[in-house]
Backbone and ligand atoms as CSV (ligand in chain L), in Angstrom:
chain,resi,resn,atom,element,x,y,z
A,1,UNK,N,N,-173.590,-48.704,-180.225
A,1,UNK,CA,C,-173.769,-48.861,-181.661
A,1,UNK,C,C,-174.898,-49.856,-181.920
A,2,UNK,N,N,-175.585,-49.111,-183.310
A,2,UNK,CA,C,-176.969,-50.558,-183.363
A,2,UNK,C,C,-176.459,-51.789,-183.762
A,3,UNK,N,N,-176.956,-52.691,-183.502
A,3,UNK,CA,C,-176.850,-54.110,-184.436
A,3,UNK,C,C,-177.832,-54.390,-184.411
A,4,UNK,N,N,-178.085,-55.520,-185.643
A,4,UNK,CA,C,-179.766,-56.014,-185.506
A,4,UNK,C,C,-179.910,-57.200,-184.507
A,5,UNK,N,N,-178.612,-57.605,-183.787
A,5,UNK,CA,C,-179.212,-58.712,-182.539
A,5,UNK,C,C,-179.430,-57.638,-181.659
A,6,UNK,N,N,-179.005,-56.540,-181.298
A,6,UNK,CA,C,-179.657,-55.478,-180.440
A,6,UNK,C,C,-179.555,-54.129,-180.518
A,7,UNK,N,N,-181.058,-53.907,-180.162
A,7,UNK,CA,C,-181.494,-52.556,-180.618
A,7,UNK,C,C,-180.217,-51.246,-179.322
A,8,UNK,N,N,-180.718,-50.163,-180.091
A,8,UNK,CA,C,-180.045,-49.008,-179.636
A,8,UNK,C,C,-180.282,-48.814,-178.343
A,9,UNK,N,N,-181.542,-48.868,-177.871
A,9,UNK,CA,C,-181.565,-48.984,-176.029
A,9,UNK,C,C,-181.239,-50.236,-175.698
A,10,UNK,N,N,-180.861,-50.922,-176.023
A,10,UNK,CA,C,-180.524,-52.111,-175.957
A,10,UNK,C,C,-181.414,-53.561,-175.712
A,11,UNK,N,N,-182.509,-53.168,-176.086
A,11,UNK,CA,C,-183.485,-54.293,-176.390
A,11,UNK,C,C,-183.369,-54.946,-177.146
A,12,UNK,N,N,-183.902,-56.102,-177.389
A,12,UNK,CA,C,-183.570,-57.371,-178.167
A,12,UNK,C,C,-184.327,-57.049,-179.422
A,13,UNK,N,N,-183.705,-57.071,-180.264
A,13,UNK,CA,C,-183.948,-57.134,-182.089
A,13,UNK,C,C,-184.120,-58.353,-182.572
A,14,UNK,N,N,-184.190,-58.933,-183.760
A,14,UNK,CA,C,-184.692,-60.034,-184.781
A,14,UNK,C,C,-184.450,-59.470,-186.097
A,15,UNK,N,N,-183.375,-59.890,-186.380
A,15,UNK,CA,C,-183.595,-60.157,-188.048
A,15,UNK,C,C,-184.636,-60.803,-188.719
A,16,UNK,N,N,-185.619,-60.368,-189.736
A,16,UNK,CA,C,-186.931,-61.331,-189.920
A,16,UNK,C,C,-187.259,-60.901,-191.809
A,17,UNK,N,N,-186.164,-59.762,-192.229
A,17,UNK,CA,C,-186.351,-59.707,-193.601
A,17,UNK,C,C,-185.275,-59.204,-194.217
A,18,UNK,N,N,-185.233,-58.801,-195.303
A,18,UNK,CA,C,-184.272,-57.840,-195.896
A,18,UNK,C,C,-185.174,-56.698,-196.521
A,19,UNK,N,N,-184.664,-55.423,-197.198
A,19,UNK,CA,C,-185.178,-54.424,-197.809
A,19,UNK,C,C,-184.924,-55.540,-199.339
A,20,UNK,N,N,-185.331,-53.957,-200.058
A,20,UNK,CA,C,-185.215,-54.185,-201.566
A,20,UNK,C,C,-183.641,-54.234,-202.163
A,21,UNK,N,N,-182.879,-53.291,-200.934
A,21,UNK,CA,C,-181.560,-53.161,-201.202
A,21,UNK,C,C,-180.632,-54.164,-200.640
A,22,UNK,N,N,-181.574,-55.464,-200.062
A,22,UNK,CA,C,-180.236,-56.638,-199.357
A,22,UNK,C,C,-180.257,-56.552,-198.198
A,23,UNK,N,N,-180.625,-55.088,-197.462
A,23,UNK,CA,C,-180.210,-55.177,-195.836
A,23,UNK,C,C,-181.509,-55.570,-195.396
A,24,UNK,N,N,-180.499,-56.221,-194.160
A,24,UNK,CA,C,-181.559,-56.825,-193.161
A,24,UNK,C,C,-182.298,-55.946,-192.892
A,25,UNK,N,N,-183.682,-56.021,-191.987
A,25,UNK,CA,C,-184.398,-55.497,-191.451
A,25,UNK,C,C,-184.657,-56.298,-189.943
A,26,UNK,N,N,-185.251,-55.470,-189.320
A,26,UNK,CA,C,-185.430,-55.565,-187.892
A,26,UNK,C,C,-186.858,-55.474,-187.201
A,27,UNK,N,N,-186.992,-55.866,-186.042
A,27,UNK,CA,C,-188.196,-55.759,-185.040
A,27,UNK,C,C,-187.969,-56.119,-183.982
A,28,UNK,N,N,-188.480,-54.805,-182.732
A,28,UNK,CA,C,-188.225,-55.813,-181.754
A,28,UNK,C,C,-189.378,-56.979,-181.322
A,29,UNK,N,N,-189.140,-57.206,-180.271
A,29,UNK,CA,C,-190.298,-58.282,-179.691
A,29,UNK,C,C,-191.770,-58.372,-179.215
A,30,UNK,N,N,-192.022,-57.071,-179.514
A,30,UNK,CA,C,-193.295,-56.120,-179.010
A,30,UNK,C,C,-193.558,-55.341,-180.475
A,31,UNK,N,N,-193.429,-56.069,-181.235
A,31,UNK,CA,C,-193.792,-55.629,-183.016
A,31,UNK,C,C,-194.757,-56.652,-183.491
A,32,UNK,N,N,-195.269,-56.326,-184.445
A,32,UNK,CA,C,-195.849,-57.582,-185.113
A,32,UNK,C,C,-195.479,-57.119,-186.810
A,33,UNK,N,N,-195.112,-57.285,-187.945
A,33,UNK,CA,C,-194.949,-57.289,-188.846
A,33,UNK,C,C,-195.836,-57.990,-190.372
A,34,UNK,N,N,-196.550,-57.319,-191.038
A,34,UNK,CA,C,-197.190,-58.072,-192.011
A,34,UNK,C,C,-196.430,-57.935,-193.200
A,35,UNK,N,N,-195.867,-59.189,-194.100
A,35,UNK,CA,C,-195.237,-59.129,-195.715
A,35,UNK,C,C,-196.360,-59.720,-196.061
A,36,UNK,N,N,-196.374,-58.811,-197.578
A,36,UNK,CA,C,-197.456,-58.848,-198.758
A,36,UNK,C,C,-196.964,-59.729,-199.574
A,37,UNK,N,N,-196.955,-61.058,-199.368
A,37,UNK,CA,C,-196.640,-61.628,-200.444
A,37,UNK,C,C,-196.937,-62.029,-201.522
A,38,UNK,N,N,-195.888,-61.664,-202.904
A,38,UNK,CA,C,-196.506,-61.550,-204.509
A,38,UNK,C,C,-197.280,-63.111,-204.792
A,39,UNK,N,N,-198.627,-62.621,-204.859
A,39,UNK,CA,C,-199.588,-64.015,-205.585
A,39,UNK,C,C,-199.860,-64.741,-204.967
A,40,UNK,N,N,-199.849,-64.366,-203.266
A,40,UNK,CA,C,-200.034,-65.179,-202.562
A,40,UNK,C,C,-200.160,-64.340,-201.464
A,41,UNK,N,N,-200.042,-64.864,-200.008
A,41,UNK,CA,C,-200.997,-64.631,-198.462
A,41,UNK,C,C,-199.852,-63.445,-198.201
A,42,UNK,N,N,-200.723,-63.053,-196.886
A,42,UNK,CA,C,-200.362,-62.475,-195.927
A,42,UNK,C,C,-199.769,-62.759,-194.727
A,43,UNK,N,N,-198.059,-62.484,-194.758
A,43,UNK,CA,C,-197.604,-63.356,-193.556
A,43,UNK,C,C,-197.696,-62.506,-192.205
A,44,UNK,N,N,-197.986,-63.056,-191.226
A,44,UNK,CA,C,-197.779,-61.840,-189.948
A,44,UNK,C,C,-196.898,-62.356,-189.205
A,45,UNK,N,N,-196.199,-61.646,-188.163
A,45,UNK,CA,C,-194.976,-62.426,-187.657
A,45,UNK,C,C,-194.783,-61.468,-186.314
A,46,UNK,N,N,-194.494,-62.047,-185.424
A,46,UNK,CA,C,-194.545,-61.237,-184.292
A,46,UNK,C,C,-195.096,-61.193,-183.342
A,47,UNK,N,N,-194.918,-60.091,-182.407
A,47,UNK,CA,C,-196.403,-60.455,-181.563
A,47,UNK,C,C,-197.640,-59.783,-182.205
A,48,UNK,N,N,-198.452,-60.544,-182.271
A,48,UNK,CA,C,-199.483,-59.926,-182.558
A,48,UNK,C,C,-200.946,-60.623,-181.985
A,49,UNK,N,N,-202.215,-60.281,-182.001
A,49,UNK,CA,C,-203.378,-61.066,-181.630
A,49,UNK,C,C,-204.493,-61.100,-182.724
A,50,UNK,N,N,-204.830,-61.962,-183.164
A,50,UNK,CA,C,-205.582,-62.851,-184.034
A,50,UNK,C,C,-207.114,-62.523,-183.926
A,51,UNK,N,N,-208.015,-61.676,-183.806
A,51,UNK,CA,C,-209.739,-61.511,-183.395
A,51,UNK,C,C,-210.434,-62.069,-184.490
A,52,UNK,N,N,-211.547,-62.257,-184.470
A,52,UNK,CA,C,-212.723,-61.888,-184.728
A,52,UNK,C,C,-213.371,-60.595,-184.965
A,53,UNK,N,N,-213.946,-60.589,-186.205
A,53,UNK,CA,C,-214.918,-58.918,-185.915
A,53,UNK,C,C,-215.380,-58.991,-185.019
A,54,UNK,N,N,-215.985,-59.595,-183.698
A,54,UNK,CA,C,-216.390,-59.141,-182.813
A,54,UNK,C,C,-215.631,-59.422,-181.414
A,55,UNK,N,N,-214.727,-59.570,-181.502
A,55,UNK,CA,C,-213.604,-59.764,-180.568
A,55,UNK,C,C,-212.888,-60.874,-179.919
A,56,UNK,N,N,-213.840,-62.107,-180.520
A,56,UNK,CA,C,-213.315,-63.551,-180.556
A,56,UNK,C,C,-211.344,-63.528,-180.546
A,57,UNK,N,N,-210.877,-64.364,-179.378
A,57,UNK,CA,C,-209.936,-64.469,-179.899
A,57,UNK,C,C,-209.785,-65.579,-180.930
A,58,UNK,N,N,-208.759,-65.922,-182.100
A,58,UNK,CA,C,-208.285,-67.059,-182.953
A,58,UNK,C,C,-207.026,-66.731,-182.677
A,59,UNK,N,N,-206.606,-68.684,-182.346
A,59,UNK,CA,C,-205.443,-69.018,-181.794
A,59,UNK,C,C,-204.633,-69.371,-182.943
A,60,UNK,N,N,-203.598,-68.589,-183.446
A,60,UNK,CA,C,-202.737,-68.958,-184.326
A,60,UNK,C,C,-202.093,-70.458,-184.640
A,61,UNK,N,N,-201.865,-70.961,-183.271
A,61,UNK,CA,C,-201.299,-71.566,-183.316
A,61,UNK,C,C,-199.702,-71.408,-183.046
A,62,UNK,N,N,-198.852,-70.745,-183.936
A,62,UNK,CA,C,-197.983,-70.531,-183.993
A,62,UNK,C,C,-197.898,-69.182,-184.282
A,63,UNK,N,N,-196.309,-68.578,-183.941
A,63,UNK,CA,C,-195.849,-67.321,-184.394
A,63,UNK,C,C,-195.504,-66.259,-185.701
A,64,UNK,N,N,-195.982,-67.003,-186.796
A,64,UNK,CA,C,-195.733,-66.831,-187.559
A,64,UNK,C,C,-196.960,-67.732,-188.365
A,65,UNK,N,N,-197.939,-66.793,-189.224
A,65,UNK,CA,C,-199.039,-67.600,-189.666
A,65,UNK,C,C,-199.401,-66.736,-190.748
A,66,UNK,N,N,-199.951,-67.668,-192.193
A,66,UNK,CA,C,-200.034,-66.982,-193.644
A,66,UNK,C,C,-201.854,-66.980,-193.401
A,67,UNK,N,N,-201.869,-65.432,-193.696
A,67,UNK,CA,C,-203.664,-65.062,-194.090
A,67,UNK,C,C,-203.537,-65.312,-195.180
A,68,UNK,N,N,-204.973,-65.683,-196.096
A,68,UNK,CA,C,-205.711,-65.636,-196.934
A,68,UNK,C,C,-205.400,-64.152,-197.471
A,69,UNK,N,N,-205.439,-63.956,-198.749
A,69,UNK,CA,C,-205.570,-62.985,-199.200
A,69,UNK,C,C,-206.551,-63.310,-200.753
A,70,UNK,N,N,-206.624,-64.471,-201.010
A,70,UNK,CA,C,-207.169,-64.773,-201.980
A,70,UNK,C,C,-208.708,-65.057,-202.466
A,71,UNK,N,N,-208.954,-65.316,-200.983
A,71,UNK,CA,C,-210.362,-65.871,-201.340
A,71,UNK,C,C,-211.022,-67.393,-201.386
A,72,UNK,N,N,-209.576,-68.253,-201.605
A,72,UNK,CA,C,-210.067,-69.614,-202.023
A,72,UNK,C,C,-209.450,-70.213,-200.943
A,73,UNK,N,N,-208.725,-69.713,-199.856
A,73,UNK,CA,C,-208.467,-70.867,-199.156
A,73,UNK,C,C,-210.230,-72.059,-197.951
A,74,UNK,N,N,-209.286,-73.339,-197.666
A,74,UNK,CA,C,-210.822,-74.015,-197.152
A,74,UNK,C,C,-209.982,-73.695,-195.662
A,75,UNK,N,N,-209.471,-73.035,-194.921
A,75,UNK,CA,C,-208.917,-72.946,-193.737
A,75,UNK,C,C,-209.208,-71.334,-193.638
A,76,UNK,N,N,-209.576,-70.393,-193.940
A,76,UNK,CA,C,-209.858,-68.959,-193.533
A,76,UNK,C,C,-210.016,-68.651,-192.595
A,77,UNK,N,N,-209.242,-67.856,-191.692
A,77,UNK,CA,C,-208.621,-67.193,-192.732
A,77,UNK,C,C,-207.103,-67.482,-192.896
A,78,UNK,N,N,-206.852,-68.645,-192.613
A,78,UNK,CA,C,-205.124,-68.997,-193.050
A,78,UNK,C,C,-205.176,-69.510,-194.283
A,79,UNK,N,N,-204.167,-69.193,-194.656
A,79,UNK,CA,C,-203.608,-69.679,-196.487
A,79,UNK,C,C,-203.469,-71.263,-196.250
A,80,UNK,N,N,-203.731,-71.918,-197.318
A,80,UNK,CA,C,-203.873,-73.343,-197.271
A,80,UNK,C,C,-203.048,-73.421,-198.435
A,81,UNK,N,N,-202.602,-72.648,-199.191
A,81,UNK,CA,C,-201.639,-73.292,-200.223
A,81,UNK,C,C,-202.610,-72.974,-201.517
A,82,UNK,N,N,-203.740,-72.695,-201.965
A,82,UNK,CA,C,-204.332,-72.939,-203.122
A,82,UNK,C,C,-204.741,-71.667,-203.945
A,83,UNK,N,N,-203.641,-70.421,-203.304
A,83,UNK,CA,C,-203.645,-69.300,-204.178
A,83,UNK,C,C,-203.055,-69.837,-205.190
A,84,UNK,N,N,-202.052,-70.765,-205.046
A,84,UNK,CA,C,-201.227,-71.378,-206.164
A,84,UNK,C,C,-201.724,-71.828,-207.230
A,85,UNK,N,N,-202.712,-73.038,-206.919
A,85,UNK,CA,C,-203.742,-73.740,-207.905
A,85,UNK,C,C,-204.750,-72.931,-208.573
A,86,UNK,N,N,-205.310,-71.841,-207.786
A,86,UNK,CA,C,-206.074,-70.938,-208.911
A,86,UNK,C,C,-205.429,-69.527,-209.332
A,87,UNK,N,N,-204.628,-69.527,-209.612
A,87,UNK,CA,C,-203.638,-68.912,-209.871
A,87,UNK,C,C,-203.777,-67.023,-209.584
A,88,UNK,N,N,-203.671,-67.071,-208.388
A,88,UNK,CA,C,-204.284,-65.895,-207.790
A,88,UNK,C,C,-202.921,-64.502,-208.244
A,89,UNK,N,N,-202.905,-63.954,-208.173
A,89,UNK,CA,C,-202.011,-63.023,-208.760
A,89,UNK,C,C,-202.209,-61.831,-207.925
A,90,UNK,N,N,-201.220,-60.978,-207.037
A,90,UNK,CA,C,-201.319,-59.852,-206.936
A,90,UNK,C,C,-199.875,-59.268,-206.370
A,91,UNK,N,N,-199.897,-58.041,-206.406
A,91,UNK,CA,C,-198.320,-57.629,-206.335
A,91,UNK,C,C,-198.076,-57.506,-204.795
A,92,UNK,N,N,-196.790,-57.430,-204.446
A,92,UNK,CA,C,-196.588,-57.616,-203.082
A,92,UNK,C,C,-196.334,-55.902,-202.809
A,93,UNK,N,N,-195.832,-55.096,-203.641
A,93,UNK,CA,C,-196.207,-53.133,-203.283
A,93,UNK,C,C,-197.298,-53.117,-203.842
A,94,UNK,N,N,-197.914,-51.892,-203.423
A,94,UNK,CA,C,-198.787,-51.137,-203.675
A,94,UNK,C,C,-198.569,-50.485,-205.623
A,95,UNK,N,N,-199.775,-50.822,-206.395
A,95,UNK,CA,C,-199.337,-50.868,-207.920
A,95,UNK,C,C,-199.454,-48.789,-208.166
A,96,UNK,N,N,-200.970,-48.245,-207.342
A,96,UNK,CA,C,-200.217,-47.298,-207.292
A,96,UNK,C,C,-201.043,-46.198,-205.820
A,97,UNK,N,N,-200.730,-45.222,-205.295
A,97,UNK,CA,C,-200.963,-44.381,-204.512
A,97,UNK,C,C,-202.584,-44.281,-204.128
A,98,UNK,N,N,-203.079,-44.835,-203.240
A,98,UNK,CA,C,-204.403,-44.043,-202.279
A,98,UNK,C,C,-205.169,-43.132,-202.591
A,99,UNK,N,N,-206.214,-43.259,-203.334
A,99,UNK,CA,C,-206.808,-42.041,-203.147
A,99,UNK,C,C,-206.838,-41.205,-202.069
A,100,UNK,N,N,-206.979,-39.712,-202.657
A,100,UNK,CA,C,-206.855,-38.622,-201.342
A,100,UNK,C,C,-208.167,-39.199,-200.299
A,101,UNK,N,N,-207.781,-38.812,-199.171
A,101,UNK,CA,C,-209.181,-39.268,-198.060
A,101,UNK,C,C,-209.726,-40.804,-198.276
A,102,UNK,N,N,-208.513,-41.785,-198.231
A,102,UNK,CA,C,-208.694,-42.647,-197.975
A,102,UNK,C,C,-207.960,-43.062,-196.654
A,103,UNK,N,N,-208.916,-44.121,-196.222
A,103,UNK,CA,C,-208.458,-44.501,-194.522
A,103,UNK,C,C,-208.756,-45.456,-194.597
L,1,FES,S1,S,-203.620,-66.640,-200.145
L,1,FES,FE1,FE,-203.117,-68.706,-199.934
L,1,FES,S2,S,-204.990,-69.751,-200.106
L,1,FES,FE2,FE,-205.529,-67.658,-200.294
């Protein structure tokens, strides 16, 4: 049976959100996960690796690190806190659908 401390083949899971409806959500350890957060950064969480456009690695630091989504941070591309102060605004879904033949 699933649980979210472990997955169905029995690999190790993480609770790391909820849906819209309350339930937890899951990942295993070989995921990386991005939340859009409303009016503010981009969190990534997981494993994931950090480049450069040209393939530079950038060291997070830590496992869990907020992008810029705004424009104004002085740490870019990590969020420094000052979407807040200029009061950056944007929704955390999508407001509406992709144009066709977009990639
Ligand atoms: S999103 Fe936080 S400073 Fe830009």
């Amino acid at each position: 049976m699933f649980s979210p401390a472990q997955g169905e083949a029995g690999g190790a899971y993480r609770a790391f959100g909820w849906d819209r409806d309350g339930h937890s959500t899951t990942m295993d350890d070989s995921s990386a996960c991005i939340t859009t957060c409303e009016d503010g950064p981009l969190l990534l969480r997981g494993s994931f690796q950090l480049l450069t456009q040209d393939g530079q690695v950038i060291d997070p630091g830590r496992r869990t690190v907020a992008l810029c989504r705004c424009g104004w941070s002085a740490i870019k591309p990590f969020c420094d806190g000052t979407h807040k102060s200029v009061g950056f605004q944007a929704p955390s879904a999508p407001t509406s659908e992709r144009p066709l033949g977009y990639d």
